[in-house]
C-alpha positions in Angstrom: -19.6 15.8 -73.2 -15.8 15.3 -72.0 -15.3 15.8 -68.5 -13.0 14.5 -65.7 -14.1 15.7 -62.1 -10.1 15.9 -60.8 -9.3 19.4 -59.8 -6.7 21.1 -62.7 -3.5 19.9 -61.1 0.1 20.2 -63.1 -0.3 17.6 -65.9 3.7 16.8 -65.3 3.1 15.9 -61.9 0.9 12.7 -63.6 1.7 9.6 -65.5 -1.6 8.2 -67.8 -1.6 4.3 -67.0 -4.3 2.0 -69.1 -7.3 1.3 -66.6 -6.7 -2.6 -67.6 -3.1 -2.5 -66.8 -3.7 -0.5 -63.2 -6.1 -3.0 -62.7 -3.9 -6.2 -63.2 -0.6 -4.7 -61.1 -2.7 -4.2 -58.1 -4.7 -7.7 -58.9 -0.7 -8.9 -59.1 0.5 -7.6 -55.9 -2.6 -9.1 -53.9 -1.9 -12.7 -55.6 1.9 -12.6 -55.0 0.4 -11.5 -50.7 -1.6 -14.8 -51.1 -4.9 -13.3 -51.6 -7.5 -15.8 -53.9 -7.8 -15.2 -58.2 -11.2 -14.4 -57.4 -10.8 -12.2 -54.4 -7.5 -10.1 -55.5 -9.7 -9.2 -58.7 -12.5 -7.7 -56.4 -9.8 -5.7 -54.3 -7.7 -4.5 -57.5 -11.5 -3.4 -58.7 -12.4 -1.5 -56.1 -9.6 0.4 -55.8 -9.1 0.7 -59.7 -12.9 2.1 -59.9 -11.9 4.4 -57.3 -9.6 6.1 -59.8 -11.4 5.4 -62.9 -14.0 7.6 -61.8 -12.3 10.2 -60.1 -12.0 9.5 -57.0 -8.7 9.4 -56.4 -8.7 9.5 -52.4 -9.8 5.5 -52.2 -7.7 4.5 -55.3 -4.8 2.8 -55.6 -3.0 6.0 -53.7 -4.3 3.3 -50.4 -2.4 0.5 -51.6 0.1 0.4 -49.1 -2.7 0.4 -46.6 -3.8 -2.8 -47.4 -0.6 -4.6 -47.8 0.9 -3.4 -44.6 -2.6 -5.1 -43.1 -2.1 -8.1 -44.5 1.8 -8.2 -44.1 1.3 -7.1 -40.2 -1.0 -10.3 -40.0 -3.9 -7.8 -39.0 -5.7 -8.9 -42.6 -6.5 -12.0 -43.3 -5.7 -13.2 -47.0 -8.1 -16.2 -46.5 -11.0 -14.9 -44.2 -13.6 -17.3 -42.8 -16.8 -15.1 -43.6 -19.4 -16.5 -42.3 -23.4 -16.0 -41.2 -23.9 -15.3 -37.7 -27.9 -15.1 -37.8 -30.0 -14.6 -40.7 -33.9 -14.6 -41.6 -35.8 -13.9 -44.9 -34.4 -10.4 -45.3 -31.9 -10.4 -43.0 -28.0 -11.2 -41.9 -25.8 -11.0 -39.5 -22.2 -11.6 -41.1 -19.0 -11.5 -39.3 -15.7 -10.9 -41.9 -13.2 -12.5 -39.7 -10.9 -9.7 -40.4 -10.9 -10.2 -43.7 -9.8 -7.7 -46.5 -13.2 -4.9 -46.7 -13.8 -5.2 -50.5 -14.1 -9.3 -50.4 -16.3 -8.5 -46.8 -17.9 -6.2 -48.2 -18.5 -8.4 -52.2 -19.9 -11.2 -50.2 -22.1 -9.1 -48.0 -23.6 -7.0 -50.4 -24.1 -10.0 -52.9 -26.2 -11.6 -49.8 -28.2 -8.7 -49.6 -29.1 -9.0 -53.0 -29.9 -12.3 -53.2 -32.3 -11.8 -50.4 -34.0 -9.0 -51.7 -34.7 -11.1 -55.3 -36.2 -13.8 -52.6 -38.2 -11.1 -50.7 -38.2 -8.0 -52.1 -35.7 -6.4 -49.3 -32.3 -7.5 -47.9 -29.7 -5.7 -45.5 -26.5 -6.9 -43.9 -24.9 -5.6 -40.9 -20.8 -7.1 -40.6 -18.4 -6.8 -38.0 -14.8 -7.8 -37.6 -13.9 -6.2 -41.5 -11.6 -3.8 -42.6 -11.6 -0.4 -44.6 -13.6 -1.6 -47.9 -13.2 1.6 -50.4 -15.6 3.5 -51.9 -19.1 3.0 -50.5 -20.7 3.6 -53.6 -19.0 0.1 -55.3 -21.5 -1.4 -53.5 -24.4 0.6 -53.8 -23.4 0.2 -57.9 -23.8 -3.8 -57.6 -27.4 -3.4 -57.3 -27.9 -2.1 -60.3 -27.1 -5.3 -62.0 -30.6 -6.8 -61.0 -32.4 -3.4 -61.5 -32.4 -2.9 -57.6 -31.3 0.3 -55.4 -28.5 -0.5 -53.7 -27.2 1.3 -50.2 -23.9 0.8 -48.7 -22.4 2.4 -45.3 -19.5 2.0 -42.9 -18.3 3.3 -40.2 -14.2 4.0 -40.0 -11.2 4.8 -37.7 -12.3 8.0 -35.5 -11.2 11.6 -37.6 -14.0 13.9 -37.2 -14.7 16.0 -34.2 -18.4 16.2 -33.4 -20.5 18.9 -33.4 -18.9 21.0 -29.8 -16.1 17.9 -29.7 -12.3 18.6 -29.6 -10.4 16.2 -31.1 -11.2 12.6 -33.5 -14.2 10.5 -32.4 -15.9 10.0 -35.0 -15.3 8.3 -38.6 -15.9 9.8 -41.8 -18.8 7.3 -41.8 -20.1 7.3 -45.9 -23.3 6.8 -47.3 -24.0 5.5 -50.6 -26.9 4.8 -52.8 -27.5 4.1 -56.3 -30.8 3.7 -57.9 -31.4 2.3 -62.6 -32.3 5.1 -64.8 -33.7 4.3 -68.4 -30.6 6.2 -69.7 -27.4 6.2 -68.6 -25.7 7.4 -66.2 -27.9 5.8 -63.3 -28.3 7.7 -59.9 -25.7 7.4 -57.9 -24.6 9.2 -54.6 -21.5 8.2 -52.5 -20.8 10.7 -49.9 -19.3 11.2 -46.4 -20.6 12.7 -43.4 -17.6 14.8 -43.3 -16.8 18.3 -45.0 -14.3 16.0 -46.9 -13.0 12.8 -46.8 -9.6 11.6 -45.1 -8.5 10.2 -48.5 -8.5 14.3 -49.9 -6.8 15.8 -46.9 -4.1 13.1 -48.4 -4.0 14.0 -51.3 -3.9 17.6 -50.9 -1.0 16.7 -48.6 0.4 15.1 -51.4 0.5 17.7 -53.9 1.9 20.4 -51.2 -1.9 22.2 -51.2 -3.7 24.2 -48.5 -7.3 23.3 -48.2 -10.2 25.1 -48.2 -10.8 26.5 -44.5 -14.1 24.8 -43.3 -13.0 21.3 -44.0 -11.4 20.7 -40.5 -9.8 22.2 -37.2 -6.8 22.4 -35.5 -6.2 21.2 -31.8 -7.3 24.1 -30.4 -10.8 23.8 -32.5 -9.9 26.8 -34.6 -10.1 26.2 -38.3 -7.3 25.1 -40.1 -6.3 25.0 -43.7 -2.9 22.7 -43.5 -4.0 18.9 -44.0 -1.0 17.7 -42.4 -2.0 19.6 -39.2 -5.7 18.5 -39.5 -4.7 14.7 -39.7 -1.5 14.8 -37.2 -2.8 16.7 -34.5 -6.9 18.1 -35.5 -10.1 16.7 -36.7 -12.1 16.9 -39.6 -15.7 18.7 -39.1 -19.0 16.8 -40.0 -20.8 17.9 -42.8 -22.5 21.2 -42.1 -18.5 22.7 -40.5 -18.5 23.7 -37.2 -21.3 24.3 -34.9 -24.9 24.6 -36.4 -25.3 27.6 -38.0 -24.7 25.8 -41.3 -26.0 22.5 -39.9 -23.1 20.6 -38.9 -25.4 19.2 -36.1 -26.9 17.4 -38.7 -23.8 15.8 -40.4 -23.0 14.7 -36.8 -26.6 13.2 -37.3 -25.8 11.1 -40.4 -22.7 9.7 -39.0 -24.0 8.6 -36.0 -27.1 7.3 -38.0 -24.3 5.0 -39.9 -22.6 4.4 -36.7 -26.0 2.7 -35.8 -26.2 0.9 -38.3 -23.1 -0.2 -38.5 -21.4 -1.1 -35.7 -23.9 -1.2 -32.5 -26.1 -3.4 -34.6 -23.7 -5.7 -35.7 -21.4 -5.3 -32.1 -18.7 -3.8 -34.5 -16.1 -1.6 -32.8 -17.5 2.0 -32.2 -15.8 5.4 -32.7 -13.0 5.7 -31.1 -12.7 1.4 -30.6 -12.2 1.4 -34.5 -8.4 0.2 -36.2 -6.5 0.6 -38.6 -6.0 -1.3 -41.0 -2.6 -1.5 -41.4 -2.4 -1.9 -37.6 -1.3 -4.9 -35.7 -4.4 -5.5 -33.8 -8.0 -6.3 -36.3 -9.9 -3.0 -36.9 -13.4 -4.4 -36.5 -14.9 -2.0 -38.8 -18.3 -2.4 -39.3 -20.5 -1.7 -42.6 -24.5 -1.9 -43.8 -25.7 -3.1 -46.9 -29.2 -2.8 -48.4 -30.9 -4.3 -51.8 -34.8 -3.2 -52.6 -36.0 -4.8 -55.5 -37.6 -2.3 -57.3 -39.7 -5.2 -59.3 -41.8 -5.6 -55.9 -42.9 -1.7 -55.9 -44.0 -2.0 -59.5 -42.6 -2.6 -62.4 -39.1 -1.9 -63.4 -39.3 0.2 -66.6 -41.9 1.9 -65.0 -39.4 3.2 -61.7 -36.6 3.8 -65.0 -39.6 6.1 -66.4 -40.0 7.9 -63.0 -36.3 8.2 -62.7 -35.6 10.1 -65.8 -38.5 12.6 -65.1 -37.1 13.0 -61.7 -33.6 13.5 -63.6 -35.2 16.1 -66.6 -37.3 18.0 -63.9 -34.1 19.1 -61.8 -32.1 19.9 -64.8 -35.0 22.3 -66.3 -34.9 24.1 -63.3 -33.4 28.0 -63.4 -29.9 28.1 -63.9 -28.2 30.0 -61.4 -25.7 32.7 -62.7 -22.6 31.1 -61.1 -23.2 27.9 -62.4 -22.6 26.5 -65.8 -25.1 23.4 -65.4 -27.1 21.1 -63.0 -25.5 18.0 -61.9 -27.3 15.1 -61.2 -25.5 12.6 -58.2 -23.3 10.2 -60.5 -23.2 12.3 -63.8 -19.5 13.7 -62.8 -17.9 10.4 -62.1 -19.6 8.5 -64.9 -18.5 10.8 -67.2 -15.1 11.1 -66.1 -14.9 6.9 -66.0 -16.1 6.9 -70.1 -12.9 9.5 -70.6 -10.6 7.7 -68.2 -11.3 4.5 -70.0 -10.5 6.1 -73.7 -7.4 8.1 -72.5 -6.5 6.1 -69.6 -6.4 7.1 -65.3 -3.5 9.8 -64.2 -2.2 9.2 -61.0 0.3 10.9 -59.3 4.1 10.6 -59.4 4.0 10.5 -55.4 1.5 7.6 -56.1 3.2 5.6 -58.7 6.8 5.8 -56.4 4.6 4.3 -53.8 3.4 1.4 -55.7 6.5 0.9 -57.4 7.6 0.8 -53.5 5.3 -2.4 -53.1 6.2 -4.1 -55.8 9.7 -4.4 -55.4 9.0 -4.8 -51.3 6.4 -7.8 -52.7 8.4 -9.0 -56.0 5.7 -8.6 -59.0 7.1 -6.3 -62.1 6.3 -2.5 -62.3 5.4 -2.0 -65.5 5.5 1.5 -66.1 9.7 1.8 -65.8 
């Protein structure tokens, strides 16, 4: 069925751009910044993905975030990545303040490799930057029928659970597991109400949020992003206090934070940059590969999978609900439409990148 998960915005506020054509202007501007062939592709993919499957927060809407970083010599073009400590399963990898997305390629593709050599492989990195959407990574897995899991921890914006003000990041968690059928399972979600990236973009488009997502200085709730982001916080997933559970959002992030950044001595909470700031942001992420082939075998799991899927969906539909979602169905399905019809994206976006491009010198194709 058609679907595209983007809330019903003013289609004249949106110009449709080719997902091939997105993807080689960003590619462009990273090459003309001095960024490696193979390496800009990685960064315009990430981003593009972003946007392709409707998640328009960690698109290309953040390209000016990564070529201020590399511009303010706070991102390195040519990183020296390198292995601090490994073992069998295990790595220790330290991304020289590299751009996230090649940190985070090169990390994840370790803990793959080591899971096909032992069944299981994680990574913990230090010294990277923001790296996109956590579930790219989680997604990469899925090439060599494993489950994937990506986290990271980011610059403080969520106040914890009886906290005024930012301390902690938005800290996502992703995993992604093979189905027989497509789309496979795939969750990508922060430990926020809602991510920095949609204050954004409701700031963008001149929108009040839903109250919930975040508070003002003064810890009352607050349904201007702008406030939120200048002078608030965001609330942990659960909203404020524990009624609802926002104890255990706080919970999640700080699990990530764990894993993250004390394991791998990445900065913590309030430590973390920018990464468009002078000084490196040290963020810090987790990867994890299982290979499902060591559990038993794959088409066997894929089997499992889909009767996991088919037993939700039979359940009783509730009466304010058209149908039950599976995690990844949404943004799959608006990827195959996006691909067909091509990827809206703002007219506050595309001044932006038309912005970089002349600030850079590559050609704007969409004059």
């Amino acid at each position: 069925m058609p679907y595209d998960k983007s809330p019903p915005y003013p289609p004249e506020d949106f110009l449709t751009v080719r997902y091939e054509e997105l993807l080689d202007f960003v590619r462009s501007v990273f090459l003309k910044l001095g960024v490696p062939e193979e390496d800009a592709r990685t960064v315009a993919e990430n981003l593009v993905t972003a946007d392709l499957r409707g998640i328009e927060s960690h698109g290309v809407a953040r390209l000016r975030r990564y070529v201020d970083g590399i511009r303010k010599g706070a991102v390195k073009v040519r990183p020296n990545i390198r292995v601090v400590s490994e073992g069998p399963s295990f790595a220790l990898i330290d991304g020289d303040s590299g751009l996230g997305q090649v940190v985070g390629n090169f990390s994840m593709r370790l803990a793959m490799r080591k899971a096909g050599e032992s069944g299981l492989g994680f990574v913990t990195v230090r010294m990277s930057n923001h790296y996109g959407i956590a579930g790219y990574y989680a997604m990469m897995a899925l090439e060599k029928d494993m489950i994937g899991i990506s986290m990271t921890n980011s610059r403080p914006l969520v106040a914890h659970t009886g906290a005024l003000g930012k301390w902690l990041g938005t800290n996502p968690i992703a995993l992604a597991a093979p189905t027989a059928t497509p789309p496979p399972f795939v969750l990508d979600m922060a430990t926020s109400v809602a991510p920095i990236g949609k204050m954004e973009e409701y700031s963008r488009l001149g929108r009040k949020i839903p109250l919930g997502w975040g508070i003002d200085a003064e810890g009352k709730p607050c349904d201007d992003p702008d406030v939120i982001m200048r002078e608030g916080a965001l609330l942990p997933l659960g909203g404020l206090g524990e009624l609802f559970g926002g104890h255990k959002g706080y919970g999640l992030a700080i699990m990530v934070e764990i894993l993250t950044s004390v394991l791998s001595g990445a900065a913590m909470l309030r430590e973390v940059g920018q990464t468009e700031a002078p000084q490196p942001a040290n963020v810090g992420h987790f990867f994890m590969a299982i290979d499902v082939a060591r559990f038993m075998p794959v088409d066997e799991f894929k089997g499992r999978m889909e009767r996991l899927r088919e037993s939700l969906k039979k359940a009783p539909l509730h009466p304010e609900f058209e149908r039950i979602w599976i995690h990844g169905e949404k943004s799959y399905l608006t990827s195959l439409k996006r691909i067909e019809e091509g990827i809206p994206i703002h007219r506050r976006v595309m001044e932006g990148m038309k912005l970089v491009a002349s600030e850079v010198g590559v050609r704007f194709p969409w004059e």
